[in-house]
C-alpha positions in Angstrom: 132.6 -39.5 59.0 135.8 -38.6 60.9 137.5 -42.0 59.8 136.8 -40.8 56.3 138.2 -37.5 57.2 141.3 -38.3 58.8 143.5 -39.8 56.4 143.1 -36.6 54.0 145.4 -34.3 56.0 148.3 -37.5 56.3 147.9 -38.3 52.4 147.8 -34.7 51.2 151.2 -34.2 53.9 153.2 -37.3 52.2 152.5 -35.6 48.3 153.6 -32.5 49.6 156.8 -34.0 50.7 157.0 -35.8 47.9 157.1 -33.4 45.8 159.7 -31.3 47.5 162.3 -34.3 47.7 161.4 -34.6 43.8 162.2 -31.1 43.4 165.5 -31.5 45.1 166.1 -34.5 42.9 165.5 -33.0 39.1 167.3 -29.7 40.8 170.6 -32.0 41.9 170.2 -33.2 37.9 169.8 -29.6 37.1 172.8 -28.7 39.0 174.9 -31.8 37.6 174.3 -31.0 34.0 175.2 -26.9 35.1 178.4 -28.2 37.1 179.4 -30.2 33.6 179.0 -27.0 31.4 181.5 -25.3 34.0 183.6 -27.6 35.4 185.0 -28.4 31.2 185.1 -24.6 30.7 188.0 -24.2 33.5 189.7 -27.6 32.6 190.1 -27.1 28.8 193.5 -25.6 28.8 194.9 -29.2 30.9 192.5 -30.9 28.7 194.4 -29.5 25.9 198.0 -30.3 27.1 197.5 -33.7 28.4 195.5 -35.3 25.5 197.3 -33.3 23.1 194.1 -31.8 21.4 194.1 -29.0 18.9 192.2 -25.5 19.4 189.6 -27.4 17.2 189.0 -29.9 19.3 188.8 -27.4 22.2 185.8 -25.9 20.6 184.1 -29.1 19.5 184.8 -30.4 23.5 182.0 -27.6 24.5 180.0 -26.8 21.5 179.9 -30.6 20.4 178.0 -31.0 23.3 176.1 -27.6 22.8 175.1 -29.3 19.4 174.1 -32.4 20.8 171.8 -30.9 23.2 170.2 -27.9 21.2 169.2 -30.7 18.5 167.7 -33.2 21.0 165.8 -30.9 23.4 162.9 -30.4 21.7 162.8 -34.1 20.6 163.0 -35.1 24.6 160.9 -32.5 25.8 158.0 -33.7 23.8 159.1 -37.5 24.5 158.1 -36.4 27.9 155.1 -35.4 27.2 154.0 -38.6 26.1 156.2 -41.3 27.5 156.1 -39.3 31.3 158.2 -36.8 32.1 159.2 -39.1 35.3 160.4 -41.7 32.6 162.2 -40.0 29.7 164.2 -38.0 33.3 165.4 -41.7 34.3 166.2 -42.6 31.1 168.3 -39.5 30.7 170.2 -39.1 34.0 170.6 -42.8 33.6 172.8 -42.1 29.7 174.5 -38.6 31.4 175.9 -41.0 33.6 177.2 -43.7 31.3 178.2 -40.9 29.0 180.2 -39.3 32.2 182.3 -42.9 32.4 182.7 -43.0 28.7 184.3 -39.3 29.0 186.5 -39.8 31.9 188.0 -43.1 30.3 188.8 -41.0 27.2 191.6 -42.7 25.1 192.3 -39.6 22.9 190.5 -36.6 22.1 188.3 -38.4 19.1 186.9 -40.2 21.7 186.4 -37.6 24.3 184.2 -35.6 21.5 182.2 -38.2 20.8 181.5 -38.9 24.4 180.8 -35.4 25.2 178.3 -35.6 22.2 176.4 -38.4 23.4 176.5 -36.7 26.5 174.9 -33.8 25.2 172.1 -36.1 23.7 171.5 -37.6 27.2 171.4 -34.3 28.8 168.9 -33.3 26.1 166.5 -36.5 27.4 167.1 -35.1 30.6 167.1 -31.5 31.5 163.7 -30.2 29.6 161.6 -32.7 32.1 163.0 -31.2 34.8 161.4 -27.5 34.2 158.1 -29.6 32.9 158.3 -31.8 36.3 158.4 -28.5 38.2 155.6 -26.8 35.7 153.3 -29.9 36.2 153.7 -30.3 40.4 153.7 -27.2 41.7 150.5 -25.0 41.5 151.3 -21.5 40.2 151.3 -19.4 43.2 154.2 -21.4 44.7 156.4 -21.5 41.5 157.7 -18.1 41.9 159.5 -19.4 44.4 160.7 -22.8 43.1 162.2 -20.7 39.9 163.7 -18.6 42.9 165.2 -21.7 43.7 166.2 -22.5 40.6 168.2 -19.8 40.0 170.2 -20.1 43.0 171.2 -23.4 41.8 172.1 -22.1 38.4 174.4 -20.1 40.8 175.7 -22.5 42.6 176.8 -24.7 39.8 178.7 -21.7 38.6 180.5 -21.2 41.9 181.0 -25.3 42.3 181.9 -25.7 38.7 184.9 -24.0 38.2 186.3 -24.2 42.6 185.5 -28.1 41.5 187.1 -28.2 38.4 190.1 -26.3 39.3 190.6 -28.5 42.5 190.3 -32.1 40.6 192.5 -30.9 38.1 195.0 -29.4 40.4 195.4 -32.4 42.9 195.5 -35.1 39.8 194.1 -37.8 41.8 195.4 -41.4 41.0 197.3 -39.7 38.2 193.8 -39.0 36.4 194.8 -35.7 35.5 191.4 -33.9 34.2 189.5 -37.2 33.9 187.8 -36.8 37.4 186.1 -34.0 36.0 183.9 -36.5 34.7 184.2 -39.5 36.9 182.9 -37.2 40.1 179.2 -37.6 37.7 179.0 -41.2 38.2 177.9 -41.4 42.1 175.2 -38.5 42.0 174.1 -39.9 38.8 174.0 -43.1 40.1 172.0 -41.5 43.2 169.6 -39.4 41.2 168.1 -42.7 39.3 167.5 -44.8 42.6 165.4 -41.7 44.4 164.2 -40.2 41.5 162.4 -43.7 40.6 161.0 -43.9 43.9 160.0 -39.9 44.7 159.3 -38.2 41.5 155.3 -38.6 40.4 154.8 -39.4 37.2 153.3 -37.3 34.6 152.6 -36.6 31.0 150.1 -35.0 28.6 146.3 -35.1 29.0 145.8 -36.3 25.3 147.6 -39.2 23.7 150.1 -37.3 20.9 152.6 -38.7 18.9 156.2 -38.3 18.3 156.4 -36.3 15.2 159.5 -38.2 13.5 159.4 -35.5 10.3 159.5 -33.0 12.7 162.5 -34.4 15.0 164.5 -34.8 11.2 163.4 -31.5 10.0 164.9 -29.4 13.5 167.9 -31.8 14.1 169.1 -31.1 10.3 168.3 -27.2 10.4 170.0 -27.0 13.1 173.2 -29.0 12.0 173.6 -26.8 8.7 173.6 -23.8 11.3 175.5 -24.8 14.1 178.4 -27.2 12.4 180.1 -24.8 9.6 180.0 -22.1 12.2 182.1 -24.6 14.7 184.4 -25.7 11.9 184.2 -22.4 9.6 187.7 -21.1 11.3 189.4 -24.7 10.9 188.7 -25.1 7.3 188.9 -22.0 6.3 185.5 -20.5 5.8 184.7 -23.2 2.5 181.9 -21.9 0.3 179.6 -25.3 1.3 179.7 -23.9 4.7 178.0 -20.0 3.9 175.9 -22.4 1.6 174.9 -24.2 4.2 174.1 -22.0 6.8 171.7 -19.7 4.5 170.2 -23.5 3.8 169.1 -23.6 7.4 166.9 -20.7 6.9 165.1 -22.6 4.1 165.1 -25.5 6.4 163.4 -23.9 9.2 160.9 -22.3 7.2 159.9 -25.9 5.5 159.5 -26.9 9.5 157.4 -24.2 10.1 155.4 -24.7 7.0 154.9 -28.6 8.3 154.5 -28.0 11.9 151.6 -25.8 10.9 149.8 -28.7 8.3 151.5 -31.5 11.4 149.5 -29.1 14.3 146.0 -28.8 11.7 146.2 -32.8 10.8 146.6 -34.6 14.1 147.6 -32.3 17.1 150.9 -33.6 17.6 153.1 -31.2 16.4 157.1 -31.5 17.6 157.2 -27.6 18.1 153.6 -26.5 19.2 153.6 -23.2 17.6 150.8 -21.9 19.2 152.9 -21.1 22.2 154.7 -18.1 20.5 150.8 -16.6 20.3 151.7 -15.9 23.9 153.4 -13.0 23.6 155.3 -13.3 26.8 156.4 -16.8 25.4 157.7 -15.1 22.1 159.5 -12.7 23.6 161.1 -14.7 26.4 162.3 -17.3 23.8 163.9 -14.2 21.6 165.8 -12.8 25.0 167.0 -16.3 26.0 168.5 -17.3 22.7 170.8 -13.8 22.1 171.5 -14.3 26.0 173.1 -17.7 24.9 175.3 -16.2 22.1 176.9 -14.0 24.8 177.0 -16.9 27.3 178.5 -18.8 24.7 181.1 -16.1 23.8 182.0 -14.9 27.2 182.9 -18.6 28.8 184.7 -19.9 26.6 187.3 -16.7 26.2 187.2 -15.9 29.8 188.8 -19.3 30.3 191.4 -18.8 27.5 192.3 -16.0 28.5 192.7 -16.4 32.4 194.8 -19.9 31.8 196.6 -19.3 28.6 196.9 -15.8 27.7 198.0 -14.9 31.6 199.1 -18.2 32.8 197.4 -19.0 35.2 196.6 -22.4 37.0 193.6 -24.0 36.8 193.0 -23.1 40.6 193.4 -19.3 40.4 191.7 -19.3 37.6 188.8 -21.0 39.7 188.8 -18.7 42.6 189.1 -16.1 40.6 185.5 -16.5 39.3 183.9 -17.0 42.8 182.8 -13.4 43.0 181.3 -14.0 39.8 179.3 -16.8 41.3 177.9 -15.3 44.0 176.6 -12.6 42.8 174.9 -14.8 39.9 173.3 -16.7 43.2 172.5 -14.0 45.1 170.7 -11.7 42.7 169.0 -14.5 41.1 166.8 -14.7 44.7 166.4 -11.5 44.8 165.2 -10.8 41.6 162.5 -13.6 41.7 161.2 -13.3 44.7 161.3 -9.5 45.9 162.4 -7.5 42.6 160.3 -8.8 40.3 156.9 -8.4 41.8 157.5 -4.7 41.9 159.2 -3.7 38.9 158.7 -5.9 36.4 160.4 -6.3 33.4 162.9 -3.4 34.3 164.4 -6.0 36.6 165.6 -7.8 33.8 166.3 -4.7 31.4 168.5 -4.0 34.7 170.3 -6.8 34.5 171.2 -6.2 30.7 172.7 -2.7 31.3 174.6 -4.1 34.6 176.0 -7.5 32.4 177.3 -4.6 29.4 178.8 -2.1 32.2 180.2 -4.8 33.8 181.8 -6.5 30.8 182.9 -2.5 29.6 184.8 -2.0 33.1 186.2 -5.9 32.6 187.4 -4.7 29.0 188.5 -1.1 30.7 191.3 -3.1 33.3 192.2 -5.7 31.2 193.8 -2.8 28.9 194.8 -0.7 31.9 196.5 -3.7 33.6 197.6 -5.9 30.6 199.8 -8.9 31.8 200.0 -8.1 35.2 196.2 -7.6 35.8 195.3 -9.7 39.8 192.7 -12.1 40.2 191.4 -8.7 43.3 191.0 -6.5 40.0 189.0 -8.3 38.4 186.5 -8.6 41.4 184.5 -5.2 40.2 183.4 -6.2 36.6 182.8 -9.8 37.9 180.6 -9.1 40.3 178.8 -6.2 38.8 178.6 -9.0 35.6 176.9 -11.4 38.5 174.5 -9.5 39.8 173.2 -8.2 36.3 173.5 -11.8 34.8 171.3 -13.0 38.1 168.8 -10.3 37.4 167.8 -12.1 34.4 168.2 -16.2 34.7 165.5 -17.1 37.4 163.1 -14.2 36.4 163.5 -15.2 32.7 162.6 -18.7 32.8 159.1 -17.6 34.9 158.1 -15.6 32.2 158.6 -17.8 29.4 156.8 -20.3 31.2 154.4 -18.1 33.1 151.0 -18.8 30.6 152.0 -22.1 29.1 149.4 -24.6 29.4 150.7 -27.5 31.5 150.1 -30.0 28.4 152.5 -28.3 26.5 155.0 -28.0 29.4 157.7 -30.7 28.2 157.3 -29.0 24.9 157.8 -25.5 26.1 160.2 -26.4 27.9 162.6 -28.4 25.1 162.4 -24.9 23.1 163.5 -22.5 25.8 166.7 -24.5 26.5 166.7 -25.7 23.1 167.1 -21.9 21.9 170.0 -21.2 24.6 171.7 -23.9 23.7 171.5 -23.0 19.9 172.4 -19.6 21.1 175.4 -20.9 23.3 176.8 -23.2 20.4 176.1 -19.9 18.0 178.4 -17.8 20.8 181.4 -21.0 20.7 181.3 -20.8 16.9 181.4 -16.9 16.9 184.5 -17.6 19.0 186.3 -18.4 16.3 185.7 -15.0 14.6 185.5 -12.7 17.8 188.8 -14.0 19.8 190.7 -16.4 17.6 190.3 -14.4 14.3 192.5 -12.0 15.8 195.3 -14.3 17.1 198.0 -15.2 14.5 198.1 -18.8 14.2 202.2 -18.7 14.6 203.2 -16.6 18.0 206.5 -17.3 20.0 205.9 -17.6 23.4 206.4 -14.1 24.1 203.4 -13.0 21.8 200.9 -15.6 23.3 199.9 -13.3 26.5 199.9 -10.0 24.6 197.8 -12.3 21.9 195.2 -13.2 24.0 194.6 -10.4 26.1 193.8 -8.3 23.1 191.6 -11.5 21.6 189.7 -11.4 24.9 189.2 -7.3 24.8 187.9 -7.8 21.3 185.5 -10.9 22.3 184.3 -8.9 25.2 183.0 -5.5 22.9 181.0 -8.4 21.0 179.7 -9.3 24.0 178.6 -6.0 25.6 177.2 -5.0 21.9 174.8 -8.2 22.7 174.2 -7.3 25.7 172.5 -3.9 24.3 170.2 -6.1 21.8 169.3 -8.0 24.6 168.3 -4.8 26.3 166.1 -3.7 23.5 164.6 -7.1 22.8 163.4 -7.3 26.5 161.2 -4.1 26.0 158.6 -6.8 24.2 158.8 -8.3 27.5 155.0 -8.3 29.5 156.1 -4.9 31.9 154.1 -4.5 35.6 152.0 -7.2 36.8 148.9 -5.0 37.2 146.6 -6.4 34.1 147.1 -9.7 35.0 145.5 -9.4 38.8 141.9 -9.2 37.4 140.0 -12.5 38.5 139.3 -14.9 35.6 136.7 -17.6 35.2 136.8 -21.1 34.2 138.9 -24.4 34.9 142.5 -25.2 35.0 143.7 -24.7 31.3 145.3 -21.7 29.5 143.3 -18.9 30.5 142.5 -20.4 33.6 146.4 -20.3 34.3 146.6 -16.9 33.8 144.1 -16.3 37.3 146.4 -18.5 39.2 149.7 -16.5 37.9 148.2 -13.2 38.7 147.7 -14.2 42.4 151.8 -16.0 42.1 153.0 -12.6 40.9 
């Protein structure tokens, strides 16, 4: 009987460390694909001057890839869930990496968009299995603190992301100018596919399902007809077929609802299971994350404009200027999952709204007191108070989006929460084009440029804290205290079950 016994304790010891060195694995992808985001933000401007691109290629450098991902996510999260979420994660990190190369040996900026594209498509294979590996390994009373986790590397990459950026940039190695930016990819990349394949346990959907092809074609083209008339609007000067197009999104979504519904009825293997926004919590977390992403989308992009451009600065300063920023986002991000949460609730999160829109009001408020001759020390105020409300949402939001999604629907849930920020963050680069450059002449002198920008990033940054305030509002749907959720319920592991287990996690 003990010889029967004993090997329990040693097998049950290796899955459990297993399973944390997978977690570190899909969190260093997690991280990689966070660093990219950042690290292009605070190299655009060199971007810019050394490959000669124009301010339209700027934008289609960040929201091609925004584009790219938004359209594929949904199509790789459900991949996952039935090809394995261990597989379609390999097959991903293994195209971010080749799609890092491509990047860094950029010829011209033609060729740097359409690597940055396929880039966006790999990360879109990749980053929804990591949330679904996390969903399906952990049990639910530990993932409070894995998302904890998870939001301290979201703050991480945005502290290393711009400090890494800045520094590749600024030392030019081999004469590479900004390419490292992209080369640095290839070695963790390269690392994350051997030990994934060998750590990460393999999982997928209880019941076989099919890729729904319609589906794929139906999002991928609604969300086109949205997202590429508002990225080019600006350029081409608003053209009718682009209004046209966008109000032919709205037709196109509802035709995918319409078909998802018969898709879901017919077979059970729907791209966008649409039973998940009967969870409320789902619904309204899915609402809060894609507005968040507009703001996201706005505030990066203009922030990094306006710090290298309109004032002048280098790519380092710039860099070090945002560290603040950083670790606040890191910090509060613990905090809130772990110890704020619990006990407050959604007001957490509703805090972190009204900190982000004071923050980004007192950021507005010294960039008009200060002008041209604002420090990188005076900027440290709104920053951080922008950090810590910023952190108050990312880790706690993501928990309750997932919080009472059926594991077999993980890969799917998760495509559509970063499918939706990523929609929202390509939604926040288009708006740039009204909200910052819509109020920059298209001829200064070099003497207008500063003055220019500074009041293009004042008026991006009341858009910004006017989103802030919807956010606010939209996050009063939000499930509030914890309390009717501790009442013990009955049965085996599947949605209702999953709600006993999260009562006892929160």
């Amino acid at each position: 009987m003990t010889s029967t016994e004993t090997p329990g304790p040693s097998t049950a010891a290796v899955a459990d460390r297993r399973r944390w060195f997978a977690l570190a694995i899909v969190m260093t992808a997690a991280f990689m694909d966070l660093v990219d985001v950042t690290i292009v933000n605070i190299a655009i401007p060199s971007i810019q001057q050394d490959a000669g691109a124009s301010f339209s290629q700027i934008q289609w450098i960040t929201a091609g890839y925004a584009l790219a991902f938004a359209a594929g996510l949904i199509t790789g999260g459900r991949l996952g869930d039935i090809h394995g979420r261990k597989r379609l994660f390999l097959v991903g990190i293994g195209g971010f990496t080749i799609a890092s190369a491509l990047c860094g040996l950029a010829a011209n900026p033609e060729m740097l968009v359409a690597s940055r594209i396929l880039q966006g498509g790999m990360a879109a294979m990749m980053v929804p299995q990591v949330l679904a590996i996390v969903h399906a390994t952990f049990p639910a009373h530990e993932r409070g603190k894995v998302f904890g986790l998870f939001g301290a590397v979201v703050g991480l990459g945005a502290v290393t992301g711009p400090l890494l950026g800045a520094l590749l940039t600024e030392w030019n190695l081999f004469g590479l100018e900004w390419r490292p930016i992209f080369l640095i990819n290839l070695p963790v990349g390269i690392a994350g596919l051997l030990l994934g394949s060998r750590f990460i346990t393999e999982s997928k959907a209880p019941r076989a399902l099919k890729l729904d092809l319609v589906g794929v074609a139906l999002v991928t083209l609604g969300l086109l007809m949205l997202l590429y008339p508002l990225t080019r609007g600006r350029e081409l000067g608003w053209p009718l077929w682009g209004y046209l197009s966008m109000a032919g999104a709205v037709l196109v979504f509802g035709v995918t609802v319409a078909y998802e519904k018969r898709k879901a009825a017919r077979d059970g293997s729907p791209l966008i299971e649409l039973s998940l926004f009967r969870v409320k919590s789902f619904a309204a977390g899915i609402a809060v994350q894609t507005v968040f992403g507009v703001a996201l989308g706005v505030f990066f992009l203009v922030w990094t404009l306006y710090m290298q451009i309109g004032l002048g600065w280098s790519p380092l300063r710039a860099g070090l200027t945002g560290v603040p920023f950083s670790i606040a986002v890191s910090t509060a991000a613990g905090l809130s999952v772990q110890q704020l949460v619990p006990r407050f609730g959604r007001k957490v999160l509703q805090a972190g709204a009204l900190l982000m829109a004071t923050g980004v009001l007192l950021y507005i408020w010294e960039s008009h007191r200060y002008g041209l001759a604002i420090a990188s020390w005076q900027m440290t105020l709104p920053l951080v108070v922008m950090g810590v409300g910023m952190g108050l949402i990312v880790a706690p939001l993501t928990d309750a989006i997932l919080s009472d999604v059926p594991r077999e629907h993980a890969g799917s849930a998760s495509g559509l929460i970063n499918t939706v920020q990523q929609m929202g963050n390509a939604l926040g680069l288009g708006l740039v084009s009204v909200v910052f450059f819509g109020q920059i002449d298209d001829r200064l002198t070099r003497a207008e440029v500063g003055p220019a920008f500074v009041n293009g990033f004042q008026h991006a940054l009341g858009w910004v804290a006017g989103v802030m305030g919807v956010i606010f509002v939209l996050m009063f749907a939000l499930p509030g205290r914890k309390d009717a959720a501790e009442a013990p319920i009955e049965g085996a592991y599947d949605g209702s079950a999953q709600r006993k287990e999260l009562a006892s996690a929160r």
